[in-house]
mmCIF file as gemmi writes it, N, C-alpha and C atoms, coordinates in Angstrom:
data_model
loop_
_atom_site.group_PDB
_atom_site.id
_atom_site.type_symbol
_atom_site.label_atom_id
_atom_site.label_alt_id
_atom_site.label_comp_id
_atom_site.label_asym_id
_atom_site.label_entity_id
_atom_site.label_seq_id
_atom_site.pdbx_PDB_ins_code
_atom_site.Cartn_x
_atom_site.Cartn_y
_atom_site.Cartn_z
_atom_site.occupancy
_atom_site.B_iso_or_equiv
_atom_site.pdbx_formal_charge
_atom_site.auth_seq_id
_atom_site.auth_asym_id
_atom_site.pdbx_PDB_model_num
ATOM 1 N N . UNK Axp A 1 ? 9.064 34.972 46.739 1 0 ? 1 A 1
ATOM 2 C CA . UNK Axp A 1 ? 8.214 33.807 46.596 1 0 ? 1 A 1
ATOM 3 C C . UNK Axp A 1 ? 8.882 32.607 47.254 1 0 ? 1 A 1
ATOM 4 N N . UNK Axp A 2 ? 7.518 31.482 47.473 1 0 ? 2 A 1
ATOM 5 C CA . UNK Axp A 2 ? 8.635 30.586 48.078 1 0 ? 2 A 1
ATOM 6 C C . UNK Axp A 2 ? 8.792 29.117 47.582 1 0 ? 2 A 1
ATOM 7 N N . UNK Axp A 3 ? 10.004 28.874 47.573 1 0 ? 3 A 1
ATOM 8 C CA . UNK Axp A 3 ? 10.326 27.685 46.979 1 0 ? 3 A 1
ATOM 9 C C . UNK Axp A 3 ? 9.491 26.594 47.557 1 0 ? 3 A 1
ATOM 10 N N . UNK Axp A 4 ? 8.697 25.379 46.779 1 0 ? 4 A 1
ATOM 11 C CA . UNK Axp A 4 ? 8.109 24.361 46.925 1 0 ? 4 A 1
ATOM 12 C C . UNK Axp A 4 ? 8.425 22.963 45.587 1 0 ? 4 A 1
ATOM 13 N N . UNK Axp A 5 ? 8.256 22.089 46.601 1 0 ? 5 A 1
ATOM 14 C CA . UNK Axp A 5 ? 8.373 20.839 45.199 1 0 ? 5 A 1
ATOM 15 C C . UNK Axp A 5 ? 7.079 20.206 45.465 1 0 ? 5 A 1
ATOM 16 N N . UNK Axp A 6 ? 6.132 20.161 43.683 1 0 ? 6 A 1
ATOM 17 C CA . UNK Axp A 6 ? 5.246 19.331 43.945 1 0 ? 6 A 1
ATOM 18 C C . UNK Axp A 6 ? 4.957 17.986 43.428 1 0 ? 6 A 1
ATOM 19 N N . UNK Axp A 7 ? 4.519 17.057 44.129 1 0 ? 7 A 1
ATOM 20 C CA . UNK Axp A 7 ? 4.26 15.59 43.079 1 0 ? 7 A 1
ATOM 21 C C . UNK Axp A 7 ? 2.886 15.995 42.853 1 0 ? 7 A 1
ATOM 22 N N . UNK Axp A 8 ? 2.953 15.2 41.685 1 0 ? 8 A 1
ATOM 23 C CA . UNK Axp A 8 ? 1.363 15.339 40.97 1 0 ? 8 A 1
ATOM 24 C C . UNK Axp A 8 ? 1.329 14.114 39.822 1 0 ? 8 A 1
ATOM 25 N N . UNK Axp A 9 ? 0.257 13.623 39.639 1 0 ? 9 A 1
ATOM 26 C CA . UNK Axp A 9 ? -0.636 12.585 38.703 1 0 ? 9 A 1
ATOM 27 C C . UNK Axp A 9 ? -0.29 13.203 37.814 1 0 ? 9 A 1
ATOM 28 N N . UNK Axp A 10 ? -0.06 12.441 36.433 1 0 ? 10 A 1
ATOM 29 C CA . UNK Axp A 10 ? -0.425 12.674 35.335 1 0 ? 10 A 1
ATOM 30 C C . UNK Axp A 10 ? -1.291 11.999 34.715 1 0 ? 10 A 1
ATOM 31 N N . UNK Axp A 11 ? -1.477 12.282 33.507 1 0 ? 11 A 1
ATOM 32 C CA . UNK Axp A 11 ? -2.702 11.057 32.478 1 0 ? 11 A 1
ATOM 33 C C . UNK Axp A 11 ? -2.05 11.123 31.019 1 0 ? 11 A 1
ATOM 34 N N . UNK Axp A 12 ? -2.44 9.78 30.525 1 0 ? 12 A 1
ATOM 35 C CA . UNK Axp A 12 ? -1.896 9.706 29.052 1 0 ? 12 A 1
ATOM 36 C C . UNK Axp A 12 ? -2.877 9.099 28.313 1 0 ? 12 A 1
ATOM 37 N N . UNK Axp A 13 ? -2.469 9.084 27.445 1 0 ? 13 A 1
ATOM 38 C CA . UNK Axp A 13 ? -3.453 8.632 26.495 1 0 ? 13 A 1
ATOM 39 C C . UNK Axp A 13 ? -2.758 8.131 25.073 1 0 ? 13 A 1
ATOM 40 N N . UNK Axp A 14 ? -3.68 6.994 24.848 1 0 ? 14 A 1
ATOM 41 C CA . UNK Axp A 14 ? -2.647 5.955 23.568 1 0 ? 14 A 1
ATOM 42 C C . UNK Axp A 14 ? -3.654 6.764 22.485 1 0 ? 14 A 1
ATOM 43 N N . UNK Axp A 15 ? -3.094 6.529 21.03 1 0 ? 15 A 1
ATOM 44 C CA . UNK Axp A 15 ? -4.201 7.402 20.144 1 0 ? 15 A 1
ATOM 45 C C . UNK Axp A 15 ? -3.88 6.178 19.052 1 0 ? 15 A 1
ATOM 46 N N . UNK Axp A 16 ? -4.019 4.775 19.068 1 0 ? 16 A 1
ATOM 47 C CA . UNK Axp A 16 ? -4.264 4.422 17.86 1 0 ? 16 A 1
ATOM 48 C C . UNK Axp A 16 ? -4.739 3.087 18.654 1 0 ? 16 A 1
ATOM 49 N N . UNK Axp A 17 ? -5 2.178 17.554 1 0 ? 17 A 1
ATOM 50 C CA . UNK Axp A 17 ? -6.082 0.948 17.866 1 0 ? 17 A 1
ATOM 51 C C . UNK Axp A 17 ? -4.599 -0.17 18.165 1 0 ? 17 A 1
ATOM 52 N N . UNK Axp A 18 ? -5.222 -0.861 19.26 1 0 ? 18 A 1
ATOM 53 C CA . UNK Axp A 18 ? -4.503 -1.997 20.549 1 0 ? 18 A 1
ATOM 54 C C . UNK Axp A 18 ? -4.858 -2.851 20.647 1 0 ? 18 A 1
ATOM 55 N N . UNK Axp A 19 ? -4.566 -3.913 20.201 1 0 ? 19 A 1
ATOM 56 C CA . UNK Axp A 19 ? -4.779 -5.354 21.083 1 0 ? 19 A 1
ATOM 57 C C . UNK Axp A 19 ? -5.139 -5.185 22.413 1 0 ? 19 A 1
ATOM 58 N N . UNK Axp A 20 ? -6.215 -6.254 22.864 1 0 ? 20 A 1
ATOM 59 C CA . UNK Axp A 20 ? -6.489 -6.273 24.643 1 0 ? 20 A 1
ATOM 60 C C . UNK Axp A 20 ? -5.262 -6.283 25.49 1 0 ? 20 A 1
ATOM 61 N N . UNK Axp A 21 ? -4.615 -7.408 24.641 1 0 ? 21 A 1
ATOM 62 C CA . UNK Axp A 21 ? -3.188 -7.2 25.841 1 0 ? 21 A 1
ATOM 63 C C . UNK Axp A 21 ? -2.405 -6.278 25.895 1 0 ? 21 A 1
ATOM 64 N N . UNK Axp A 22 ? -2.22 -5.427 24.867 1 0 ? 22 A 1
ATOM 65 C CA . UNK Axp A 22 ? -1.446 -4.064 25.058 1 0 ? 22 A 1
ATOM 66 C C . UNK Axp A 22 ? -2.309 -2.944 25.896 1 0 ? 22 A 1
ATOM 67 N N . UNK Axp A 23 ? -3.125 -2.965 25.839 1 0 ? 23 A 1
ATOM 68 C CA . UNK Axp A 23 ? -3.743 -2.275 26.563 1 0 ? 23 A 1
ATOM 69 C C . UNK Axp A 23 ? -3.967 -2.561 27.839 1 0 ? 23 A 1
ATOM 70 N N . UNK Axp A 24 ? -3.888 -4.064 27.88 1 0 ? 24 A 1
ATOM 71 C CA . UNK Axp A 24 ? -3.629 -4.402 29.481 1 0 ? 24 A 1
ATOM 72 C C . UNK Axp A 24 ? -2.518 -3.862 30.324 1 0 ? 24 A 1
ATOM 73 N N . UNK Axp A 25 ? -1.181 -4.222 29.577 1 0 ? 25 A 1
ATOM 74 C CA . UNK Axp A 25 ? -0.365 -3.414 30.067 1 0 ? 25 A 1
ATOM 75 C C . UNK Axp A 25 ? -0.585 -2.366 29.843 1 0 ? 25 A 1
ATOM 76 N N . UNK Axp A 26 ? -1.022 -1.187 28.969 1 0 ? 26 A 1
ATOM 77 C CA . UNK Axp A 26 ? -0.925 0.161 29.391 1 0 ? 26 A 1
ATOM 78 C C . UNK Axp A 26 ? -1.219 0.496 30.606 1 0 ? 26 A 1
ATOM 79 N N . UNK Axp A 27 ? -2.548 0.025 31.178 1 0 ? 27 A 1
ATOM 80 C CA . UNK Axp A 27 ? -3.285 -0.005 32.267 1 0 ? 27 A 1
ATOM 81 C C . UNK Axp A 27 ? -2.799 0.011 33.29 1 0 ? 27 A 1
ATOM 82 N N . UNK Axp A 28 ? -2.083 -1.066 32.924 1 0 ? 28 A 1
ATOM 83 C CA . UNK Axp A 28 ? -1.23 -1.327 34.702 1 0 ? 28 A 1
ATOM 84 C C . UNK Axp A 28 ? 0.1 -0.534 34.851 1 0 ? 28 A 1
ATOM 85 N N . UNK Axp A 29 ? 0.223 -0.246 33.701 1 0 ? 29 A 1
ATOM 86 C CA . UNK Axp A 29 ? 1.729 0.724 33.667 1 0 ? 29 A 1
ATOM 87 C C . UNK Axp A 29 ? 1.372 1.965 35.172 1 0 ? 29 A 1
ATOM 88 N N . UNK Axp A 30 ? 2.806 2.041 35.57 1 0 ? 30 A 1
ATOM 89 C CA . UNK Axp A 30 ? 2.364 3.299 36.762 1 0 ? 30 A 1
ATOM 90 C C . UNK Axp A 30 ? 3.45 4.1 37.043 1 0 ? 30 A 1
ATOM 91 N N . UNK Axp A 31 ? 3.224 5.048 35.359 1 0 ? 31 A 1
ATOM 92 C CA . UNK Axp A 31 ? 4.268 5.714 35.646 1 0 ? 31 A 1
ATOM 93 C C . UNK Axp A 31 ? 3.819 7.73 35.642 1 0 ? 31 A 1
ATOM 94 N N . UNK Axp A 32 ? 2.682 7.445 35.938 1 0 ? 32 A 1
ATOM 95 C CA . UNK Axp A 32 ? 1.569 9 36.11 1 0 ? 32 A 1
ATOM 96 C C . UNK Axp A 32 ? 2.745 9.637 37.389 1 0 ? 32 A 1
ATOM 97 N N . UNK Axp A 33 ? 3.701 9.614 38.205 1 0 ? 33 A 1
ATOM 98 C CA . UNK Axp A 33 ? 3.965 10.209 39.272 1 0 ? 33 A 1
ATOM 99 C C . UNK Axp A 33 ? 5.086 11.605 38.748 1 0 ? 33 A 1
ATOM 100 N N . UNK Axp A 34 ? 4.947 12.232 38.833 1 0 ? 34 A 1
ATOM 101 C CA . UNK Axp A 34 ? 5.965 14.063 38.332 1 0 ? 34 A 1
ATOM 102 C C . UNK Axp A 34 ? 6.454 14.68 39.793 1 0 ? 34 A 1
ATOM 103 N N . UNK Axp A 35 ? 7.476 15.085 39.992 1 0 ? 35 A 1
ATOM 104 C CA . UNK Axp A 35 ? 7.849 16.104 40.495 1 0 ? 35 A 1
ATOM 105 C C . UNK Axp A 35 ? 8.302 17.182 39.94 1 0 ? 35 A 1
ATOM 106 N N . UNK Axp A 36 ? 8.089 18.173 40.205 1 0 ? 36 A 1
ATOM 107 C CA . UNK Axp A 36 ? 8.234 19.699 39.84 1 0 ? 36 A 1
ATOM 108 C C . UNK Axp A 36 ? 8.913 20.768 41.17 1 0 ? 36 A 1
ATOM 109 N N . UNK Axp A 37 ? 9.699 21.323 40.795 1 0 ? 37 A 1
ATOM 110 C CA . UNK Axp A 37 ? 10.295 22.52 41.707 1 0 ? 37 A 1
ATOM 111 C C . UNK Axp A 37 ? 10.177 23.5 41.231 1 0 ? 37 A 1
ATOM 112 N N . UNK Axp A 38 ? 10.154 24.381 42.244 1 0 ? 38 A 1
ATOM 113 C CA . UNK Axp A 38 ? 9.897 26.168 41.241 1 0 ? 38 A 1
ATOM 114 C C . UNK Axp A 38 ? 9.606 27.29 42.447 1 0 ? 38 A 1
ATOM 115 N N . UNK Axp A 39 ? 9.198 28.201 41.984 1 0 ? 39 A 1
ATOM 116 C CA . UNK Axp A 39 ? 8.791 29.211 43.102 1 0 ? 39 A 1
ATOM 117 C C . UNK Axp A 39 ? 7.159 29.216 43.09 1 0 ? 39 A 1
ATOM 118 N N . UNK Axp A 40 ? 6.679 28.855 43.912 1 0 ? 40 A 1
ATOM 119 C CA . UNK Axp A 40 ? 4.971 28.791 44.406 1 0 ? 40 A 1
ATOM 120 C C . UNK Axp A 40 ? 4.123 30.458 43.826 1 0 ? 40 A 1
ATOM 121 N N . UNK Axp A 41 ? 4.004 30.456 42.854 1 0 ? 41 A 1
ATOM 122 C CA . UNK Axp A 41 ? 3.621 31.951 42.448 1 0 ? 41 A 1
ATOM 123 C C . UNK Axp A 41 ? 1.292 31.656 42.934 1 0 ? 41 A 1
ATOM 124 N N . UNK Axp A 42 ? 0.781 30.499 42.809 1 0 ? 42 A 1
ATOM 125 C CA . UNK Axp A 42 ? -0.842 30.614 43.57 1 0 ? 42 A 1
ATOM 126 C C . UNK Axp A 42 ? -1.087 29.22 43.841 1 0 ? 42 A 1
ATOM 127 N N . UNK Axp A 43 ? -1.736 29.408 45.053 1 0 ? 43 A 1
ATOM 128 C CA . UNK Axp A 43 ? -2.106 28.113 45.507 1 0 ? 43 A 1
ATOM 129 C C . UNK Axp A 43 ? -3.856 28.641 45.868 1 0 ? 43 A 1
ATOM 130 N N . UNK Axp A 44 ? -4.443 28.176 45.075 1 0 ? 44 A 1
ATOM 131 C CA . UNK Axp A 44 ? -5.88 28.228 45.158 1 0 ? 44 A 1
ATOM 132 C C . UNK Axp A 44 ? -6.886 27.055 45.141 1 0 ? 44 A 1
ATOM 133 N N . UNK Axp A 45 ? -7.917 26.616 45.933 1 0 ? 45 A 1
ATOM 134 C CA . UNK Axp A 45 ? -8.953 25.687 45.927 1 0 ? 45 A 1
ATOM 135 C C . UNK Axp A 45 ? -8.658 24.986 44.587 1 0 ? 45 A 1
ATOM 136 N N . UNK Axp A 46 ? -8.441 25.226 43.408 1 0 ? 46 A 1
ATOM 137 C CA . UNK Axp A 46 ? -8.224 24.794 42.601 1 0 ? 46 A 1
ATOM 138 C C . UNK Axp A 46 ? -7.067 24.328 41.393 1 0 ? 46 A 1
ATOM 139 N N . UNK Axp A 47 ? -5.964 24.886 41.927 1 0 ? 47 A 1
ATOM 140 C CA . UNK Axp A 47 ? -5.301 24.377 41.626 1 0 ? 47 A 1
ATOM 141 C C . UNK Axp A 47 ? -4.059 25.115 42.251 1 0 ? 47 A 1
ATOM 142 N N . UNK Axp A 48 ? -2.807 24.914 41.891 1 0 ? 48 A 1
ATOM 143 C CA . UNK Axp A 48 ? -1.059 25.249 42.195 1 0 ? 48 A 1
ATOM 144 C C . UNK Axp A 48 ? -0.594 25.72 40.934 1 0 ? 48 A 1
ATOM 145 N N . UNK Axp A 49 ? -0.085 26.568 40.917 1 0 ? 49 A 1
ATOM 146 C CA . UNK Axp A 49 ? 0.719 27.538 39.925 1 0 ? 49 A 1
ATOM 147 C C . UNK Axp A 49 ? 1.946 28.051 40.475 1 0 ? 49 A 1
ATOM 148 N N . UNK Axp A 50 ? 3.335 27.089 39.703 1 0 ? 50 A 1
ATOM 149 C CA . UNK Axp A 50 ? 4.379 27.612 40.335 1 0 ? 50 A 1
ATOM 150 C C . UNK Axp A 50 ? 5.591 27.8 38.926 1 0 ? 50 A 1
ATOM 151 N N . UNK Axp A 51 ? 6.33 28.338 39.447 1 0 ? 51 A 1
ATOM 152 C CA . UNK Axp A 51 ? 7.693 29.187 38.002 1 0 ? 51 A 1
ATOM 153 C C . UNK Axp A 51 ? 8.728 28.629 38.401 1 0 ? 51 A 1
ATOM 154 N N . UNK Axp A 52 ? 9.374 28.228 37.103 1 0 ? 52 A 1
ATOM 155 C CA . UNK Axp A 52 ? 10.964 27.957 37.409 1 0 ? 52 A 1
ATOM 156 C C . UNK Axp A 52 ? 11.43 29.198 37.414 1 0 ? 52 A 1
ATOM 157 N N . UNK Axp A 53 ? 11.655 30.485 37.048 1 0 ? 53 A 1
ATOM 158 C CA . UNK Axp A 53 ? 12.264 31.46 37.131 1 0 ? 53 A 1
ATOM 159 C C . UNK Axp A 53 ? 11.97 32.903 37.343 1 0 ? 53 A 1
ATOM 160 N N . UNK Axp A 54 ? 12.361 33.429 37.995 1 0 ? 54 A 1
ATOM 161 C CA . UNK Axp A 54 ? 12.19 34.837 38.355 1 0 ? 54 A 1
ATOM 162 C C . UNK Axp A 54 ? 13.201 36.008 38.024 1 0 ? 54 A 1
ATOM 163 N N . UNK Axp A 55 ? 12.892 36.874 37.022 1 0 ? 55 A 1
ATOM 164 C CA . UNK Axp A 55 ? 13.739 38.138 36.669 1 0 ? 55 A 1
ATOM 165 C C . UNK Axp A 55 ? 13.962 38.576 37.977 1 0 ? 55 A 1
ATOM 166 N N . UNK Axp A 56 ? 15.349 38.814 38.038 1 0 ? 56 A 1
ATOM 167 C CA . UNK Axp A 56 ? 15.728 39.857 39.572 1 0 ? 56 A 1
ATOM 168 C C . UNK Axp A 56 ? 15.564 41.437 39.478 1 0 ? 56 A 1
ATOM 169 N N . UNK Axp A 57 ? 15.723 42.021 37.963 1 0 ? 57 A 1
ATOM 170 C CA . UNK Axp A 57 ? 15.59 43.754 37.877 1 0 ? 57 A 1
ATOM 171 C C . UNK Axp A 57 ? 14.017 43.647 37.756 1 0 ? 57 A 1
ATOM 172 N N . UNK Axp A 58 ? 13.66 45.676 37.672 1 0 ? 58 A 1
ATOM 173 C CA . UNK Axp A 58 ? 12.475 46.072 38.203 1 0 ? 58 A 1
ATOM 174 C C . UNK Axp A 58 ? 10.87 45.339 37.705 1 0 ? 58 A 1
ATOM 175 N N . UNK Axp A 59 ? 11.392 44.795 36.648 1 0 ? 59 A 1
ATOM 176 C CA . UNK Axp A 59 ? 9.845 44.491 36.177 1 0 ? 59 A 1
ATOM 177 C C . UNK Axp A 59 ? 9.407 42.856 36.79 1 0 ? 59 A 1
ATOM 178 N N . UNK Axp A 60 ? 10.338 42.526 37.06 1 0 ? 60 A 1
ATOM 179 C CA . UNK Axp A 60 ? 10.325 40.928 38.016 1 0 ? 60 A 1
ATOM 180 C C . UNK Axp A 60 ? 9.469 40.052 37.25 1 0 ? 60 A 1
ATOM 181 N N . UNK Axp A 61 ? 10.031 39.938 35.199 1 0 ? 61 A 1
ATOM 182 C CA . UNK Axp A 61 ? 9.315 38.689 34.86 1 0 ? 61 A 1
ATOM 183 C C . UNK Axp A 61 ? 9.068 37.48 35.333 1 0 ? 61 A 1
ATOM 184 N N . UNK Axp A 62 ? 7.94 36.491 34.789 1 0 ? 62 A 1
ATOM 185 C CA . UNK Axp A 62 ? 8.194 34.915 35.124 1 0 ? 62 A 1
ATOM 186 C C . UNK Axp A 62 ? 8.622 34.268 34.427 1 0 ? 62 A 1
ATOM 187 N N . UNK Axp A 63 ? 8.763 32.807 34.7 1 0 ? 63 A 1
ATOM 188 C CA . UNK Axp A 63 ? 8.97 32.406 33.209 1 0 ? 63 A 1
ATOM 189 C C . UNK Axp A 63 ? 8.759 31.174 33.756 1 0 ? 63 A 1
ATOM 190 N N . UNK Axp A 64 ? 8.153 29.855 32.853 1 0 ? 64 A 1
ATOM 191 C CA . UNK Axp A 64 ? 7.739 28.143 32.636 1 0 ? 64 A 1
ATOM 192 C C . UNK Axp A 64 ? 6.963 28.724 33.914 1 0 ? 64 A 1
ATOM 193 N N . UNK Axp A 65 ? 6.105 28.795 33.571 1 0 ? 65 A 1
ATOM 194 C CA . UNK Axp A 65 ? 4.497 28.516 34.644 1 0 ? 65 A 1
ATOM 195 C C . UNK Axp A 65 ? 4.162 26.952 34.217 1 0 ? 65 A 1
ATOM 196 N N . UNK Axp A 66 ? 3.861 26.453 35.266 1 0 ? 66 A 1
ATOM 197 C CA . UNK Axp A 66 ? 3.194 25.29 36.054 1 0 ? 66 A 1
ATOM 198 C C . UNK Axp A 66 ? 2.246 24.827 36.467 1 0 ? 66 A 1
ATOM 199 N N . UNK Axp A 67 ? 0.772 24.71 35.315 1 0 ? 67 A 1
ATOM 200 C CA . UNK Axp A 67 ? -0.621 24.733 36.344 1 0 ? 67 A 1
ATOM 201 C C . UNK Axp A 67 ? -0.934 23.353 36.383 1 0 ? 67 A 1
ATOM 202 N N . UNK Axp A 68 ? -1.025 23.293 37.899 1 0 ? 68 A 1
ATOM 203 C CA . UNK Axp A 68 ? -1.458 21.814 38.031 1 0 ? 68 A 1
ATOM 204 C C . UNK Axp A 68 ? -2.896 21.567 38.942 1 0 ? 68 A 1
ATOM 205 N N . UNK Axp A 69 ? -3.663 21.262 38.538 1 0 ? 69 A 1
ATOM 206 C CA . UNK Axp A 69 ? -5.086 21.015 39.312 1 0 ? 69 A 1
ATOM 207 C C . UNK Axp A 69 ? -4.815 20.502 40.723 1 0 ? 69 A 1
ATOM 208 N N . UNK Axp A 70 ? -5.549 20.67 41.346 1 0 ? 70 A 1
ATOM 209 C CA . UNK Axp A 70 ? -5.078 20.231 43.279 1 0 ? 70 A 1
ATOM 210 C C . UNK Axp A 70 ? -5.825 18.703 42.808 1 0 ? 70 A 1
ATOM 211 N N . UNK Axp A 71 ? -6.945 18.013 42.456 1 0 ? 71 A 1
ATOM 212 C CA . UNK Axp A 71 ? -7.24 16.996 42.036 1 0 ? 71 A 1
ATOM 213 C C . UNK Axp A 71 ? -5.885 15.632 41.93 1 0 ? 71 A 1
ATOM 214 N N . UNK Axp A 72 ? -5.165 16.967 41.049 1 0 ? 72 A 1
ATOM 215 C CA . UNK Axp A 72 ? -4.079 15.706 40.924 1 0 ? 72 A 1
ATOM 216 C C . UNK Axp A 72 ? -2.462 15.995 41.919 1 0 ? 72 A 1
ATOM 217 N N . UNK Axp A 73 ? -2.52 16.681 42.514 1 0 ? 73 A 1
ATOM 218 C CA . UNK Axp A 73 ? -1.429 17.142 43.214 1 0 ? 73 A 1
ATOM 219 C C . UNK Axp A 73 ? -1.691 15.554 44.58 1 0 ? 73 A 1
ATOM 220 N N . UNK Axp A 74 ? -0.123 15.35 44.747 1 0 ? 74 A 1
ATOM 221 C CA . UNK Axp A 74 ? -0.263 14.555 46.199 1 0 ? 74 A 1
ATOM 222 C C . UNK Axp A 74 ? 0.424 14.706 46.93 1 0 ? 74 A 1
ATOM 223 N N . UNK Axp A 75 ? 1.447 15.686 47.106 1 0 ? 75 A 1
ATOM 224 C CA . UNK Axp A 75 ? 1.985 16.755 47.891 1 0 ? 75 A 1
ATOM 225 C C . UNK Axp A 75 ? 2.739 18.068 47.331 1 0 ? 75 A 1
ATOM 226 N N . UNK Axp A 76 ? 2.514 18.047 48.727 1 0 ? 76 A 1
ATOM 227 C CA . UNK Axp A 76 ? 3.626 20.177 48.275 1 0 ? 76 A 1
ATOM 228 C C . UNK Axp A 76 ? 4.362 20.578 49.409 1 0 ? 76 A 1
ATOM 229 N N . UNK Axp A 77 ? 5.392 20.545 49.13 1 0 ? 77 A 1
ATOM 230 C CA . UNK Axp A 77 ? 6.445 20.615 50.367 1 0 ? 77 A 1
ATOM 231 C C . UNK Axp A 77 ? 7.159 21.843 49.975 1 0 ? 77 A 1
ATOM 232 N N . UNK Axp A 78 ? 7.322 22.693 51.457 1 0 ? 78 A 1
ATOM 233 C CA . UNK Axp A 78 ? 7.865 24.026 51.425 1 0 ? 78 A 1
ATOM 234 C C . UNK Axp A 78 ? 9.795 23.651 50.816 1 0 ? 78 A 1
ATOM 235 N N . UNK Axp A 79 ? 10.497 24.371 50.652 1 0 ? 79 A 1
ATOM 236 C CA . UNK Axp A 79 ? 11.986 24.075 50.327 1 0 ? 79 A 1
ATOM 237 C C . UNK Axp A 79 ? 12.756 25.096 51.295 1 0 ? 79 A 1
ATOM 238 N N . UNK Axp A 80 ? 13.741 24.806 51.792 1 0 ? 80 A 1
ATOM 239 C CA . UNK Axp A 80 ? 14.589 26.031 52.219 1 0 ? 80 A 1
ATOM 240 C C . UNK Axp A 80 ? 15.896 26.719 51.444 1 0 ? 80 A 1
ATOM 241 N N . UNK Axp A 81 ? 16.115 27.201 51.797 1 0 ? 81 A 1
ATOM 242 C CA . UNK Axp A 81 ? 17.946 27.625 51.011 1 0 ? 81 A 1
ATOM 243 C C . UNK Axp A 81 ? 18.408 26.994 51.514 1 0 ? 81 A 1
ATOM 244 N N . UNK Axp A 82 ? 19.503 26.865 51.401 1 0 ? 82 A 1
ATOM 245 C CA . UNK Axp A 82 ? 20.976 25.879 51.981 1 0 ? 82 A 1
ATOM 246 C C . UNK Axp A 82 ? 22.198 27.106 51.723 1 0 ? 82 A 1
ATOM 247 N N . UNK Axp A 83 ? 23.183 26.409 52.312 1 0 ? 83 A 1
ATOM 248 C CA . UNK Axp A 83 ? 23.855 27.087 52.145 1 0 ? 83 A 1
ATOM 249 C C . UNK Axp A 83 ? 24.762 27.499 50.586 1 0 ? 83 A 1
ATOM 250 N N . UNK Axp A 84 ? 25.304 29.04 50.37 1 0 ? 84 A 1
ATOM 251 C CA . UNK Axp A 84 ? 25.572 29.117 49.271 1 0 ? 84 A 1
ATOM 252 C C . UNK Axp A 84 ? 26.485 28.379 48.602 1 0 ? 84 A 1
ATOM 253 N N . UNK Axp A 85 ? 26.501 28.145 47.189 1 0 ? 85 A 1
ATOM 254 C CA . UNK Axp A 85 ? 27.655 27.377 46.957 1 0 ? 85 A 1
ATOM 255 C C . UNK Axp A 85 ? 28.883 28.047 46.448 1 0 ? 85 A 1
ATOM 256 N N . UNK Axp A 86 ? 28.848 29.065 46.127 1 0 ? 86 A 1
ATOM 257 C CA . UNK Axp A 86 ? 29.632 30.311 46.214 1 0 ? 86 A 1
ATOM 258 C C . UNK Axp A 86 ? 29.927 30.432 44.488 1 0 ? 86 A 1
């Protein structure tokens, strides 16, 4: 699989009752931006699905799946290896 990092939107949400001005600032707050790294396991019309980890023996579990809607994705950049660190 191949390594990718993606940024993506988030959304939040306050759950109790606010003054206008707190809520003003919530508003303007701008901190929705995530990056994520992992191995690119589907990239479909609808969304990106990628794993932090991959079992190396025969049954090749996953593990922390990643679904993020393409809606909110604002890039996806391939990764390479580097060199080992030994």
């Amino acid at each position: 699989m191949k390594r990718v990092c993606v940024q993506w939107r988030d959304s939040i949400s306050m759950n109790r009752w606010q003054s206008k001005e707190l809520l003003q600032e919530f508003a303007a707050e701008d901190n929705l931006l995530h990056e994520s790294v992992g191995y690119l396991y589907s990239l479909e019309d609808d969304a990106i699905t990628i794993v932090q980890s991959t079992a190396l023996y025969e049954n090749g579990n996953l593990s922390e799946a990643l679904k993020v809607p393409r809606e909110a994705v604002v890039s996806i950049r391939y990764l390479s290896l580097g060199k080992a660190i030994s």
